[in-house]
C-alpha positions as CSV (number, residue, x, y, z in Angstrom):
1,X,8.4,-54.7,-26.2
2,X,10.8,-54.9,-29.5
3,X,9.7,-56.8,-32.1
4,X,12.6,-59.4,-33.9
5,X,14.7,-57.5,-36.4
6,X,13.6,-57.7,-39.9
7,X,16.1,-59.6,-42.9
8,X,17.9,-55.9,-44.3
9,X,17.3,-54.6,-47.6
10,X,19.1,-54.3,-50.5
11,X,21.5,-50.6,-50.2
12,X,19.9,-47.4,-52.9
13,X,21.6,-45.7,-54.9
14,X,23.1,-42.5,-53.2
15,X,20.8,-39.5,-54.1
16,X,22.8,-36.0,-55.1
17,X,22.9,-34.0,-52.1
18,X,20.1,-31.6,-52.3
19,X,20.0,-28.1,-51.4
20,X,19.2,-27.6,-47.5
21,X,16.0,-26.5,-46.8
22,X,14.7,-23.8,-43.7
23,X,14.6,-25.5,-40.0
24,X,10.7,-25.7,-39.3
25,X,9.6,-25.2,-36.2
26,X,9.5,-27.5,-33.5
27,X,6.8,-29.7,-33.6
28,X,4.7,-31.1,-30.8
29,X,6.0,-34.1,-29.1
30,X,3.2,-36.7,-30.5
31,X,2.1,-39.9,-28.5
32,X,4.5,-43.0,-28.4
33,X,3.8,-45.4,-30.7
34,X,4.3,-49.4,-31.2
35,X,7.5,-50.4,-33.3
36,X,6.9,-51.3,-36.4
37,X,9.4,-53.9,-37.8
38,X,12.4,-52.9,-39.3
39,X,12.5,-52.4,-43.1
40,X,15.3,-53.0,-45.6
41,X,18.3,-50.7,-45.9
42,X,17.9,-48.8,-48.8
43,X,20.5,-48.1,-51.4
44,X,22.8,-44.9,-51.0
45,X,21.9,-42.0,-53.1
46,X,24.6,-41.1,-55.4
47,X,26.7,-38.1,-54.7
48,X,25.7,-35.2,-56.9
49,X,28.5,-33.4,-59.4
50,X,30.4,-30.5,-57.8
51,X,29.8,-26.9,-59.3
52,X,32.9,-25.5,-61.4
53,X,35.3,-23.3,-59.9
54,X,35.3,-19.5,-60.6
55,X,38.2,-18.4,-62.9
56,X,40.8,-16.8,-61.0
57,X,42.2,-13.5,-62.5
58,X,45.8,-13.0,-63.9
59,X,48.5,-11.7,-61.4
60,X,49.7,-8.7,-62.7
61,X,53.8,-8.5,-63.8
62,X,56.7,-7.8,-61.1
63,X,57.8,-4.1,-61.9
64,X,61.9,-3.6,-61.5
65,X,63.2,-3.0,-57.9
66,X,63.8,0.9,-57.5
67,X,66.8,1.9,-55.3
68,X,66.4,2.3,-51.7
69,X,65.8,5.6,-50.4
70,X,64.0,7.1,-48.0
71,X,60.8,5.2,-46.7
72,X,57.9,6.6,-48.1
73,X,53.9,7.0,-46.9
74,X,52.3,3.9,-46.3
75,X,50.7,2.7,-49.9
76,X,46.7,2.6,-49.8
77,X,45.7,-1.2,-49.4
78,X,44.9,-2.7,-53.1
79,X,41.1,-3.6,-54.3
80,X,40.2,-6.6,-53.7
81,X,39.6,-8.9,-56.6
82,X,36.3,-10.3,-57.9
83,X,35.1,-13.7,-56.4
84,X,34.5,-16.4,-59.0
85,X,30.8,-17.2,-59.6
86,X,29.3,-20.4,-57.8
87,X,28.9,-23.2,-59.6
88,X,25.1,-24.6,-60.0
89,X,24.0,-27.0,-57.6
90,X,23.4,-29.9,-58.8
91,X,19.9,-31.8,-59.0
92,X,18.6,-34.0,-56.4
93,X,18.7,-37.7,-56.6
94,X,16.2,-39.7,-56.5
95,X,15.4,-41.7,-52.5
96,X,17.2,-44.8,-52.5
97,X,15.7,-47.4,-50.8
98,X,15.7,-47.5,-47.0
99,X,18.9,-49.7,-45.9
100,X,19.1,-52.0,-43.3
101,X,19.0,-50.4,-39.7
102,X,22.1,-49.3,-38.4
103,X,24.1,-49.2,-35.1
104,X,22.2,-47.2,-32.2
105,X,23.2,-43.7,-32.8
106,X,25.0,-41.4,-30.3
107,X,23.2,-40.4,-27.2
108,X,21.3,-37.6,-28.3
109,X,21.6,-34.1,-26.4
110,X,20.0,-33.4,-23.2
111,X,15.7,-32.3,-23.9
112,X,15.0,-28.7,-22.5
113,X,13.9,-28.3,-19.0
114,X,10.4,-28.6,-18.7
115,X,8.5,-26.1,-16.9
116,X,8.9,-25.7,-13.0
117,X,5.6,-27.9,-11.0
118,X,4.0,-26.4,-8.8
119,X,4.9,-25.8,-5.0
120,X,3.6,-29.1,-2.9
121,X,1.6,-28.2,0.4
122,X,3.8,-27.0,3.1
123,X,4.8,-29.7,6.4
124,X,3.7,-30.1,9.1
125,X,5.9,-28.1,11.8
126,X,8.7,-29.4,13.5
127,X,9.4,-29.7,17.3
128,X,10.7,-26.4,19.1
129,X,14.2,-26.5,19.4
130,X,16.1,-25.8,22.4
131,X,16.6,-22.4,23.8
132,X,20.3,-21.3,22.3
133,X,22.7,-20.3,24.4
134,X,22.7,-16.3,25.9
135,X,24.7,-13.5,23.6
136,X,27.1,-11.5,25.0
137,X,26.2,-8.1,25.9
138,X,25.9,-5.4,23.7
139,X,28.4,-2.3,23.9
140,X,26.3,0.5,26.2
141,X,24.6,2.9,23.5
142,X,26.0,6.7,23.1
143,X,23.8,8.9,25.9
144,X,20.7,10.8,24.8
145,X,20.4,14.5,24.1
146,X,19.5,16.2,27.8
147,X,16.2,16.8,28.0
148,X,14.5,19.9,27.9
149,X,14.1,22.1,30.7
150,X,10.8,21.1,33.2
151,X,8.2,24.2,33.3
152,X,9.3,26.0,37.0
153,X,7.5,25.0,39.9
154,X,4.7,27.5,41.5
155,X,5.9,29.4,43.9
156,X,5.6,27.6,47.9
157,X,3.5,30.0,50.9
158,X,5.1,32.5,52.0
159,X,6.9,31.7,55.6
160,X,5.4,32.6,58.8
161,X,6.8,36.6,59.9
162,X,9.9,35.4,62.6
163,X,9.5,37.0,65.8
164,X,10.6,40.7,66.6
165,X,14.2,40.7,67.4
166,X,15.3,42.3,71.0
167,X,15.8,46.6,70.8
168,X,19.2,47.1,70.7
169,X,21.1,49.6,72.3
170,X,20.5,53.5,72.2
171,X,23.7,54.8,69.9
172,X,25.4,57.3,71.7
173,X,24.3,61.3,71.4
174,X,25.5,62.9,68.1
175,X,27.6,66.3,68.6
176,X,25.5,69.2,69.3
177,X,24.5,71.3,66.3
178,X,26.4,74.6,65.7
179,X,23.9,77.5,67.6
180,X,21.3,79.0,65.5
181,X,21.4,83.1,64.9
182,X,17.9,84.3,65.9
183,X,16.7,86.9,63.3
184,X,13.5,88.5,64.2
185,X,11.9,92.2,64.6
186,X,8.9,93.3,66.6
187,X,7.0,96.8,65.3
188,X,4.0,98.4,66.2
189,X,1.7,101.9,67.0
190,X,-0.6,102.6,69.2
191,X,-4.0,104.3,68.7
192,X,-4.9,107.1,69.1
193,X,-2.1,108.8,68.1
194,X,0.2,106.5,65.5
195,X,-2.0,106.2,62.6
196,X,-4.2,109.1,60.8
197,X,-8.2,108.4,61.5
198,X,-9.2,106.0,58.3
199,X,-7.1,104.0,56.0
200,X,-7.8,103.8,51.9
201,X,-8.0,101.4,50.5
202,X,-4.3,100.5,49.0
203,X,-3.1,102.5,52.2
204,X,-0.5,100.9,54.3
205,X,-0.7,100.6,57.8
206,X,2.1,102.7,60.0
207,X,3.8,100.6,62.5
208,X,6.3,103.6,63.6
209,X,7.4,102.1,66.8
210,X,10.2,99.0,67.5
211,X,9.9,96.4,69.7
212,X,12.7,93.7,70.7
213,X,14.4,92.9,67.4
214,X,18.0,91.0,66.8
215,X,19.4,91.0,63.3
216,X,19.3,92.5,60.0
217,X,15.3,93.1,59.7
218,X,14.5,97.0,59.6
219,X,12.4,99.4,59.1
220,X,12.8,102.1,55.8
221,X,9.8,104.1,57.0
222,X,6.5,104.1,59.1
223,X,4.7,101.8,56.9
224,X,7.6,100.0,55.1
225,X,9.9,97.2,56.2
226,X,13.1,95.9,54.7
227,X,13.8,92.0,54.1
228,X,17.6,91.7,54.1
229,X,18.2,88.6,52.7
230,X,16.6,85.9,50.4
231,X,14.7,83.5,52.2
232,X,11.7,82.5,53.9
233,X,10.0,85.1,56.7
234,X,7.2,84.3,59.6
235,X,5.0,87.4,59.2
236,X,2.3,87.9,61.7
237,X,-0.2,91.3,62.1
238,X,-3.4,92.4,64.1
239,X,-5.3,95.8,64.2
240,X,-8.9,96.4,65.9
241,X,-10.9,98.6,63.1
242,X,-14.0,99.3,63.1
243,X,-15.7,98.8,60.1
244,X,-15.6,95.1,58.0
245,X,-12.7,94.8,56.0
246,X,-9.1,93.3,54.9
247,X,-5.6,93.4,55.5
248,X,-2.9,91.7,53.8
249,X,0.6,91.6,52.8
250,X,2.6,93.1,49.8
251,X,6.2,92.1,48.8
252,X,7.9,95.3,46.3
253,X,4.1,97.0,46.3
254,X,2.6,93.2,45.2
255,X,0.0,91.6,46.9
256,X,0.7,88.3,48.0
257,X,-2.8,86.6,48.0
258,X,-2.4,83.7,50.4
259,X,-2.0,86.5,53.1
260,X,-5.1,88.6,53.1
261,X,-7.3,88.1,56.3
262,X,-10.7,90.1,56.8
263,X,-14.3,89.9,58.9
264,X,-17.9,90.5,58.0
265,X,-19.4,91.7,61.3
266,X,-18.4,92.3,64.8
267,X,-16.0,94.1,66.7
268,X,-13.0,91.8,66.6
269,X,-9.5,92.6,65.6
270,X,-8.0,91.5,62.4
271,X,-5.4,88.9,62.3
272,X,-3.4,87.1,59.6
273,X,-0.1,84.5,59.6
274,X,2.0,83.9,56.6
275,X,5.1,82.6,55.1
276,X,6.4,84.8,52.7
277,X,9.6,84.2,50.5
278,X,11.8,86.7,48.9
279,X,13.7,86.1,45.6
280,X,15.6,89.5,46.0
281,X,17.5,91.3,48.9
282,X,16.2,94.1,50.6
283,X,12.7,93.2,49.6
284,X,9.9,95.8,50.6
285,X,7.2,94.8,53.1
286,X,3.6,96.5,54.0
287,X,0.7,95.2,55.9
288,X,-2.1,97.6,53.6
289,X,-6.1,97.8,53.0
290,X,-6.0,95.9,49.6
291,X,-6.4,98.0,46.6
292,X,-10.2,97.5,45.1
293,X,-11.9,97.4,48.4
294,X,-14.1,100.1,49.0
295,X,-14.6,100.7,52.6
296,X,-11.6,103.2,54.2
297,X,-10.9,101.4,57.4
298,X,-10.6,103.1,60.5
299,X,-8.1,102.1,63.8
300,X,-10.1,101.7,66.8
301,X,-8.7,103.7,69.4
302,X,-9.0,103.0,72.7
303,X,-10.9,99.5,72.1
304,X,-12.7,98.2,75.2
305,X,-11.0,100.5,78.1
306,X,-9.1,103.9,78.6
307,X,-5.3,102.8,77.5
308,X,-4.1,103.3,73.7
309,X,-4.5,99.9,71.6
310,X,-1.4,98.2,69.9
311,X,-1.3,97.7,66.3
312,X,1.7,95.1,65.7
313,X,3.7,93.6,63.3
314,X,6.2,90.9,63.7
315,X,8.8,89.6,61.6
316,X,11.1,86.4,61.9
317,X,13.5,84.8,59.4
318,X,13.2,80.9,59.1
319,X,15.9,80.0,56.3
């Protein structure tokens, strides 16, 4: 508690007013202690003697007004004149005494926050409020990218075979085909009598008599046979001999390979078939004893009886 207030001093002298000196730094706030009892006012300090004035320089004269003429360039600003020196300060007085205490001062200014505590321990938790009401429905979102394509499906089994429909009916006969022109020629000889005993070996055979023939197909000699036209011929030739041998067909004095037909043995005739085709007109036809062979071949006469045997040679064209 507040003691009673003391009887006030006698008021000091005022000191001279010395010199500030540098704000220290802010001390610690030290522990509250008990109130003493007041002491006497002390005498004011005197006021200390103020410092002389700097002498102020001279202004300088006023020069004569000049006419007015045209307005000239701004003048450069003038130098500045010296400042006067400071006077001394004075000396400090010496403490007065301390006065009497005074009316309570002015409420001071507001102390610097102090430094934020430390957060207390968290509540306990509250009761769960009521459900709030439902929102409103949301706006329908923009539609997705399409998907990609699925992979394709494997293929199913294949369907039973339907049943076999009915026949239907037989279309009517086409128009007969234009008439063909049958083109053939039969030749032949007959032994003894029609060919000489033996035939060499790249001899042809004579066929020097005619048979039934329709057409173009002739002979140009006893042994040689004229192909009108370009195409394909049915050739077909026998002749008994009797030694082993060959005969075969030459088209322009060529032999045409597929055609030779021969025996090893026996006593039979010798008989060949062909096709031959022609590439020019009038091409040359013999039935001959292949050149290179070495046996002369000679035409049975009279084979197997009394009446002459028939050499022949028949000739059709095909196409």
């Amino acid at each position: 508690m507040t003691g009673a207030t003391g009887p006030g001093g006698s008021s000091g002298r005022t000191g001279a007013v010395g010199s500030a000196g540098a704000a220290g730094p802010q001390g610690l706030e030290g522990a509250r202690g008990a109130t003493g009892a007041p002491g006497t006012t002390g005498m004011q300090g005197l006021v200390g003697l103020t410092g002389a004035a700097g002498a102020l320089g001279g202004t300088g004269a006023q020069g004569a007004a000049g006419l007015i003429g045209i307005p000239g360039l701004d003048g450069l600003p003038g130098i500045p004149g010296i400042p006067g020196i400071q006077g001394l300060i004075g000396l400090p007085g010496t403490d007065g005494l301390p006065g009497t205490k005074g009316d309570t001062g002015d409420t001071g200014l507001a102390g610097t926050d102090g430094l934020p505590g430390t957060d207390g321990l968290p509540g306990a938790q509250g009761d769960t409020g009521a459900d709030g009401l439902p929102g409103a429905d949301g706006l329908p979102g923009a539609d997705g990218l399409p998907g990609t394509d699925g992979l394709p499906g494997t293929d199913g089994l294949p369907g039973t075979d339907g049943l076999p429909g009915a026949d239907g009916d037989t279309g009517a006969d086409g128009p007969p085909g234009p008439a063909g022109t049958a083109e053939y020629a039969e030749f032949y000889a007959l032994m003894p009598g029609d060919n000489a005993a033996t035939i060499a070996a790249g001899a042809a055979l004579q066929f020097p008599q005619d048979g039934p023939q329709a057409g173009a197909i002739a002979r140009s000699g006893a042994g040689t046979f004229l192909l009108p036209e370009i195409g394909t011929y049915r050739v077909a030739f026998s002749a008994s001999v009797d030694e082993a041998g060959q005969l075969g067909l030459t088209l322009d004095s060529n032999l045409v390979a597929y055609t030779v037909y021969g025996r090893a043995t026996g006593t039979n005739q010798i008989t060949g078939e062909a096709l031959v085709t022609t590439t020019v007109v009038n091409a040359v036809l013999e039935v001959v004893n292949p050149a290179g062979n070495s046996t002369a071949l000679t035409i049975t006469p009279v084979a197997g009886g009394t009446h002459p045997v028939t050499a022949s040679l028949i000739i059709e064209k095909l196409g």
